[in-house]
ROBAGU-887392 format. One line per field, with one value per residue (C-alpha): x, y, z. Coordinates in steps of 0.5 Angstrom, whole numbers, padded with zeros to 4 digits. Layout:
N
px = [X  ...] .
py = [Y  ...] .
pz = [Z  ...] .
***
This chain:
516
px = [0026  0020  0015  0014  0022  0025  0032  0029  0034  0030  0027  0019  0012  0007  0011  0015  0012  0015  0013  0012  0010  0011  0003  0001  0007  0003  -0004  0000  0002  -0004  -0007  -0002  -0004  -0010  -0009  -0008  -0003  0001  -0004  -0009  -0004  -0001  -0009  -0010  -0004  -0004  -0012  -0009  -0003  -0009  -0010  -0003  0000  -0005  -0001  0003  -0002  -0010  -0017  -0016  -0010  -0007  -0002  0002  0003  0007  0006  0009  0005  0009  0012  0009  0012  0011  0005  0003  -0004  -0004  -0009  -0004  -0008  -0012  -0012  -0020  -0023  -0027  -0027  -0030  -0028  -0025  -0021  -0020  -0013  -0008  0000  0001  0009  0011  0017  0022  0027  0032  0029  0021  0017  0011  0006  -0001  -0008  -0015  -0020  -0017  -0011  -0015  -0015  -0019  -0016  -0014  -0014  -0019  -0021  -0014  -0014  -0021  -0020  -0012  -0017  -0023  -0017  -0011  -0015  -0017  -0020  -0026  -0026  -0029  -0023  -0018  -0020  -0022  -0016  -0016  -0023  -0021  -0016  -0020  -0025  -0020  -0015  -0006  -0002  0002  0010  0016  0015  0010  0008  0013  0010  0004  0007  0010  0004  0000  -0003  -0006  -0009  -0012  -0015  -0022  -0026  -0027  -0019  -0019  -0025  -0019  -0013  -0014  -0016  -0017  -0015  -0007  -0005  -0004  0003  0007  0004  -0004  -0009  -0011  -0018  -0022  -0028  -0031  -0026  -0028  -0035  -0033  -0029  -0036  -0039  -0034  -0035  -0043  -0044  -0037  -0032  -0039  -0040  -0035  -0034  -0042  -0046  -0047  -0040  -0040  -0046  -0042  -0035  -0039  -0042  -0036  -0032  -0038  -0035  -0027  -0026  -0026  -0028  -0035  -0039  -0038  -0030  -0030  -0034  -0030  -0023  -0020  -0015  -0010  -0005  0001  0007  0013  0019  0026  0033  0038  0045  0049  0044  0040  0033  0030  0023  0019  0013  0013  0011  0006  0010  0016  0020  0021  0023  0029  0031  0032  0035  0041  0042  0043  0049  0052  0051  0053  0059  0062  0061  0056  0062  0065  0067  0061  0062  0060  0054  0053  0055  0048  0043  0045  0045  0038  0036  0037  0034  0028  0028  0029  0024  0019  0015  0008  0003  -0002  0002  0002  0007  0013  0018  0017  0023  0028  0029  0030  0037  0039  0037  0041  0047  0047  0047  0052  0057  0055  0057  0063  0066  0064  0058  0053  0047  0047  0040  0036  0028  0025  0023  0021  0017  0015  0014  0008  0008  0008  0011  0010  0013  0011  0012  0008  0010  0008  0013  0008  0011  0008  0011  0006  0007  0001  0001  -0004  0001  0002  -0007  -0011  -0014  -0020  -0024  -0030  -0033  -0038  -0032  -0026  -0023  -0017  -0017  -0010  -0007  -0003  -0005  -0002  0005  0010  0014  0008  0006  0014  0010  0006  -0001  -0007  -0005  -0007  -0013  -0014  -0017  -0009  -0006  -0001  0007  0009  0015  0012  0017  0015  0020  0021  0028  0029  0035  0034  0026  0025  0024  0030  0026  0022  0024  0020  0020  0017  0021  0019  0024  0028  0024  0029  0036  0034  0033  0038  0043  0040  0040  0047  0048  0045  0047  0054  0057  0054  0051  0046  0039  0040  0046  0044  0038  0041  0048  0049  0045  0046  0042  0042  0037  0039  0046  0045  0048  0045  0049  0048  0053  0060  0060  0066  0068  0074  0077  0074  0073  0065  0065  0066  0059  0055  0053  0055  0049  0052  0048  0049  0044  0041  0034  0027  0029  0033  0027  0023  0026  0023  0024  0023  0027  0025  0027  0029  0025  0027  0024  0028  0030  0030  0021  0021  0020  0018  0019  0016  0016  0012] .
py = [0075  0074  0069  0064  0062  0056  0057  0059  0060  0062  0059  0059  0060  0056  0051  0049  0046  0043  0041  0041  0049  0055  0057  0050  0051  0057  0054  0048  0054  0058  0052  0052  0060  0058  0054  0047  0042  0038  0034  0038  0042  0036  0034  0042  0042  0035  0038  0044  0041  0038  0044  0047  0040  0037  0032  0030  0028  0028  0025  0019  0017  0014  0015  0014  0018  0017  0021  0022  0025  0029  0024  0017  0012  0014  0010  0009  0010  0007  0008  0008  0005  -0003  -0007  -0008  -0015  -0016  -0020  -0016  -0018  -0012  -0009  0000  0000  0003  0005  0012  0015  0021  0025  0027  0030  0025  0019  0016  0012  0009  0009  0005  0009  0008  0006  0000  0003  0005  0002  0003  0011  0012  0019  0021  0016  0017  0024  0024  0019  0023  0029  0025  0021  0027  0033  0040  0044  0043  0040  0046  0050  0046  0044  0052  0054  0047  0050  0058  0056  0051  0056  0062  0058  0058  0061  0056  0056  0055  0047  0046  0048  0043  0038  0038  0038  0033  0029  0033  0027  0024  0030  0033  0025  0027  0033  0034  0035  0039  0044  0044  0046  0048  0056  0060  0053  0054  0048  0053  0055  0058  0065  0062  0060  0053  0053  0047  0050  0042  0040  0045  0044  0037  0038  0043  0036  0032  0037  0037  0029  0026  0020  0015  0020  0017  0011  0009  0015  0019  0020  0012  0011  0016  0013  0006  0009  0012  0006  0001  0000  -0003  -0001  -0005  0001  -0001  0000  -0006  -0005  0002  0000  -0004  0000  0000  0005  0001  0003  0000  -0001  0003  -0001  0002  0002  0006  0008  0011  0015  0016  0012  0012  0010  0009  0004  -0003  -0008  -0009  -0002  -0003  0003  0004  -0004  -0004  0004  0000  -0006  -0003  0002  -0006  -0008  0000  -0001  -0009  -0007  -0001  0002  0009  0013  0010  0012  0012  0006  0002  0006  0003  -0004  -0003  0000  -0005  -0011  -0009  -0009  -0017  -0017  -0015  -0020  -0025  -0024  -0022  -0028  -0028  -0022  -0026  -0024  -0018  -0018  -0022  -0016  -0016  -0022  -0019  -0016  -0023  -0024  -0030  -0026  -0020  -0024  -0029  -0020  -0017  -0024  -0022  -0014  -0015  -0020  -0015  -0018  -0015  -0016  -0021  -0020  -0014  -0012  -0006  -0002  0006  0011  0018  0019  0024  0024  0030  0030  0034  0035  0038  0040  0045  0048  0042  0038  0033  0030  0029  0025  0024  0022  0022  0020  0020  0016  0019  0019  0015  0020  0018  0024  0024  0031  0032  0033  0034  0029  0025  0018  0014  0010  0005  -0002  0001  0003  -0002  -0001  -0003  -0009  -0013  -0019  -0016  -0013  -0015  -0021  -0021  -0025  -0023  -0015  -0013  -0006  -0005  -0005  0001  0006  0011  0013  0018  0018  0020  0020  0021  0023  0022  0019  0027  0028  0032  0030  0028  0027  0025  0024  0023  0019  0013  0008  0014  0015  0011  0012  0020  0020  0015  0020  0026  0022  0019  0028  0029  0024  0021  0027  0033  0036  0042  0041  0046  0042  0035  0036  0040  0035  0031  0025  0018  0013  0006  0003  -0004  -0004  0005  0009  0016  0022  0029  0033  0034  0027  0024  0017  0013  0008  0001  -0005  -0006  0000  -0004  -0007  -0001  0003  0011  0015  0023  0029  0036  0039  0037  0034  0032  0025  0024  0025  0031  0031  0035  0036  0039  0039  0044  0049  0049  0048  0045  0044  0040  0046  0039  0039  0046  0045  0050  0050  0055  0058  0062] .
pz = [-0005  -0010  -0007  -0013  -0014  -0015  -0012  -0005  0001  0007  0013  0012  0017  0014  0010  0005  -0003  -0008  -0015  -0023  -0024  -0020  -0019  -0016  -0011  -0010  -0009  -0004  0001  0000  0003  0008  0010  0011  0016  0012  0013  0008  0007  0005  0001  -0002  -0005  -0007  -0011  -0014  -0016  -0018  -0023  -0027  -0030  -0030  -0032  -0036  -0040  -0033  -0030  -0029  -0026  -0030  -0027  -0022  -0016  -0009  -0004  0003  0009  0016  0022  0027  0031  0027  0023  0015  0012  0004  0001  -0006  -0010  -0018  -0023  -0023  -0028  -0030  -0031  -0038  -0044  -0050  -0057  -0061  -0057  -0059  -0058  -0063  -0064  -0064  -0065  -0061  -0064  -0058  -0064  -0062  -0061  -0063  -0058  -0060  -0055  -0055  -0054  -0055  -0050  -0049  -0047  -0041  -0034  -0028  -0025  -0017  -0017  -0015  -0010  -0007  -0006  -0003  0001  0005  0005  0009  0014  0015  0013  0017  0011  0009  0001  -0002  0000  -0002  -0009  -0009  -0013  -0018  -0020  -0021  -0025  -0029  -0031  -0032  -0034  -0034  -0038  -0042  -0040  -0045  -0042  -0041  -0048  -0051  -0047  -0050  -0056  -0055  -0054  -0058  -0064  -0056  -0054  -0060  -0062  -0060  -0061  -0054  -0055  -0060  -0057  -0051  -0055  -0062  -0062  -0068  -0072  -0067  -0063  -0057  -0055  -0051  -0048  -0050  -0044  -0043  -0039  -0038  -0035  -0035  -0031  -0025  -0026  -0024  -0017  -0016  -0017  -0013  -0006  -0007  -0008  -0005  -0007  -0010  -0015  -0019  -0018  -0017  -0019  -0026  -0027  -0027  -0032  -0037  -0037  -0038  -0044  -0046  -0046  -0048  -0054  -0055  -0048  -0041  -0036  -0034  -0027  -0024  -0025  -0023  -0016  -0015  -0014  -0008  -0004  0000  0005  0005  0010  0006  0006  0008  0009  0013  0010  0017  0020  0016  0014  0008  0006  0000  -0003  -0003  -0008  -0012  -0014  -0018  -0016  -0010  -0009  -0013  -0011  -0005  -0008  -0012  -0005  -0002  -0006  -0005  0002  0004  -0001  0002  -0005  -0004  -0004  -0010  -0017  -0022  -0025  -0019  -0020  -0026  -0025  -0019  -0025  -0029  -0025  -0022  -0029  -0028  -0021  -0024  -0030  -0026  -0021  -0025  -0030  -0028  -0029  -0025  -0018  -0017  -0011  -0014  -0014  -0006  -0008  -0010  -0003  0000  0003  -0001  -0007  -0005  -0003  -0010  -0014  -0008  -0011  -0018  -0016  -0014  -0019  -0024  -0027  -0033  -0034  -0040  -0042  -0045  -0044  -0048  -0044  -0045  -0044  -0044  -0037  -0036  -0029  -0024  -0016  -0011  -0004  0002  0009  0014  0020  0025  0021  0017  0012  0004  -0002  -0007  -0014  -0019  -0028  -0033  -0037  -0044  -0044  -0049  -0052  -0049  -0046  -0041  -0044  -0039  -0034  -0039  -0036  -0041  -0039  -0037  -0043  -0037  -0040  -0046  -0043  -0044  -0038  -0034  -0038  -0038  -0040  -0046  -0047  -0045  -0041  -0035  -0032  -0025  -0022  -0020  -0019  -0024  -0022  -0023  -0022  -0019  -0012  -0007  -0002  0006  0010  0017  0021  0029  0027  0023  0017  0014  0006  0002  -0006  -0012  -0019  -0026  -0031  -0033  -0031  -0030  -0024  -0019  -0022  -0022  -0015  -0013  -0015  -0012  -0005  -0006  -0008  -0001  0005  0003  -0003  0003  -0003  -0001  -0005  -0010  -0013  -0011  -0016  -0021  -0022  -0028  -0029  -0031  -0034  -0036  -0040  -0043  -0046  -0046  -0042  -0042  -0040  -0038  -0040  -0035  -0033  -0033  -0034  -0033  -0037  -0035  -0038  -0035  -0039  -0046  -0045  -0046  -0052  -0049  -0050  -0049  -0049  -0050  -0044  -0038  -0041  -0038  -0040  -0034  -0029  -0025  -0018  -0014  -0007  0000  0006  0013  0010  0003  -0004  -0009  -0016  -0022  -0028  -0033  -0032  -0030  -0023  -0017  -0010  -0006  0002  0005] .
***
């Protein structure tokens, strides 16, 4: 069996990886070969897609991962995006439209776009505290294949076509991705040899380099004009380790990340209505129904930009008990929120040989076409994401991190792990793998076919639909406006997923898994 597949089918020595490309499965289980745990793994290989999936996700961004040490209660470490305090008068920030072909989005870039990135510090931080492996072998292959560069796939060039007014909107940009005066295409090599002498940086002057050291002084002047980024606010980012919340569903038990995060918090919440309902093994409209009342919850909950802890409501029981009344009297959401995104994110899993356990989500938003072009780092675009800023733009008047729908996810049978599920998808994130853990723990689907199953998505009154989903008449259905599509599509989400021994990547965003 070739060693880089995405269907693998056989039990692994070192481990098993999961991610959005081939090559950083690979890097993530070079890393494990040489000794490495998953978490060493996991920080290599997030380091790793920054190059091979530049558009997903980046330095300038930001992340969750959640981990399990063999024998221990899974723990969160949080270092997504803060949003930054500073008044400045002109704000660069612009509207920007991005042709999907069967729809437009309108996304917001400039340096006023921009929040405060948790990357680096995040993933510098997991290495120093759970790491064996010394940061230079690591970061090793994130720095060979910055300097000598990947071939670009049929997806991932189409990503970058995608966003391609965003990543060309500098010269910075344009010296990465225009060669011989073409927008590199499928087959072309992408390098970023910038980027690896950064990561050689990162090893010779630690985690301060960015946040309090040159590379600070640089993006302070970078941003010195129309942007909020500054010394004070990158000093100041902290890397939180929070306690993930759970749910148990027979038995199985499912963790994921707490508020202030969005996703993980009504990922849990629409699980609650199926379960005190008796509907996980339902028809799909009771599905529906849930995503459609989340939407509610959500709405309800959340009217203040200033609390950043607001959503934890929405798992209170009473609050439960007034949303499992309105599910079963067969109540909609009367409300709409325009709420979209692209959702340049990228998800990796992991598990090594001794059974620790990694979840980690990370994004760089659609990127503001702001680089940093000493280390050719592209800055997220966050505080221009409508989904992560539901009461507007620029509202905010305290240091807080943004909500976010990132969902990293750990599920245990008998207190041991069995998976560990993520996705990229925007809003998409939580309803992608709701179903693929319904697939997985109440259908008894394997993990290829819990993955590579239709899909559906509610958002406002649409509901999306891959093909071959079957709908039986229903008079809730009459609410809804169907949106029907003839392939499978990275609309709905990128699962990636690894179980002891299986590895599956999602074929919507051209996933990977890979044992070894």
């Amino acid at each position: 069996m070739n060693p880089f597949t995405t269907r693998p089918e056989i039990v692994g020595t070192f481990g098993v990886v999961a991610s959005t490309h081939w090559l950083a499965s690979s890097a993530g289980m070079r890393i494990l070969e040489l000794g490495g745990n998953a978490f060493d793994a996991a920080v290599g290989a997030v380091f790793f897609s920054m190059t091979s999936e530049f558009a997903l996700t980046g330095a300038g961004g930001g992340g969750i991962l959640m981990g399990m040490e063999k024998n221990q209660a899974p723990f969160l470490y949080d270092f997504f995006v803060d949003y930054p305090i500073k008044k400045i008068n002109n704000i660069d920030f612009k509207k920007i439209n991005v042709d999907f072909g069967n729809t437009k989005q309108k996304f917001y870039i400039g340096k006023g776009s921009s929040a405060i990135p948790g990357n680096i510090a995040g993933l510098i931080k997991v290495h120093q505290e759970k790491g064996v492996l010394p940061l230079k072998v690591v970061l090793e292959p994130a720095i060979d294949i910055a300097k000598n560069g990947v071939i670009l796939s049929k997806y991932q060039a189409y990503i970058n076509s995608l966003i391609k007014p965003i990543l060309i909107n500098s010269s910075t940009g344009k010296d990465l991705f225009i060669k011989n005066k073409k927008f590199l295409a499928e087959g072309d090599t992408f390098k970023n040899p910038n980027f690896a002498n950064f990561l050689d940086m990162l090893i010779k002057y630690g985690n301060d380099f960015f946040y309090n050291g040159d590379a600070a002084e640089i993006i302070e002047q970078v941003y010195s004009n129309g942007g909020f980024l500054d010394k004070k606010n990158l000093k100041n980012y902290k890397v939180f380790n929070r306690k993930p919340i759970s749910i148990k569903i027979g038995e199985y038990h499912i963790f994921t990340n707490p508020a202030p995060a969005y996703g993980g918090t009504l990922m849990i919440f629409l699980l609650q209505l199926l379960k005190k309902s008796n509907s996980l093994n339902s028809d799909i409209i009771n599905l529906i129904q849930a995503m459609d009342l989340t939407s509610a919850a959500r709405n309800e909950i959340c009217k203040d930009p200033n609390d950043e802890m607001e959503i934890s409501n929405c798992l209170k029981n009473d609050f439960i008990k007034k949303y499992l009344g309105r599910f079963k009297k067969n109540d909609f959401n009367h409300n709409t929120t325009k709420l979209s995104g692209f959702g340049s994110t990228t998800h990796l899993s992991v598990i090594d040989k001794n059974h620790n356990v990694v979840s980690v989500t990370t994004t760089n938003g659609e990127g503001s076409g702001i680089f940093i072009p000493e280390f050719g780092i592209l800055m997220n675009n966050m505080l221009g994401e409508k989904d992560l800023n539901p009461f507007g733009f620029h509202k905010c008047d305290i240091s807080r991190r943004l909500p976010t729908m990132l969902c990293p996810v750990i599920i245990l049978k008998n207190n041991k792990p069995i998976y560990t599920i993520g996705s990229g998808g925007s809003n998409r994130i939580r309803s992608a793998i709701i179903q693929v853990i319904i697939n997985l723990l109440i259908k008894n689907m394997n993990l290829y076919d819990a993955i590579e199953s239709p899909r559906i998505h509610l958002e406002n009154k649409d509901l999306f639909m891959e093909p071959n989903i079957k709908l039986p008449k229903n008079q809730y259905l009459q609410h809804l406006n169907l949106k029907p599509f003839n392939s499978k599509s990275l609309f709905f989400g990128g699962t990636n997923c690894v179980g002891l021994d299986c590895a599956i990547g999602d074929s919507r965003r051209g996933g990977a898994g890979d044992i070894f």
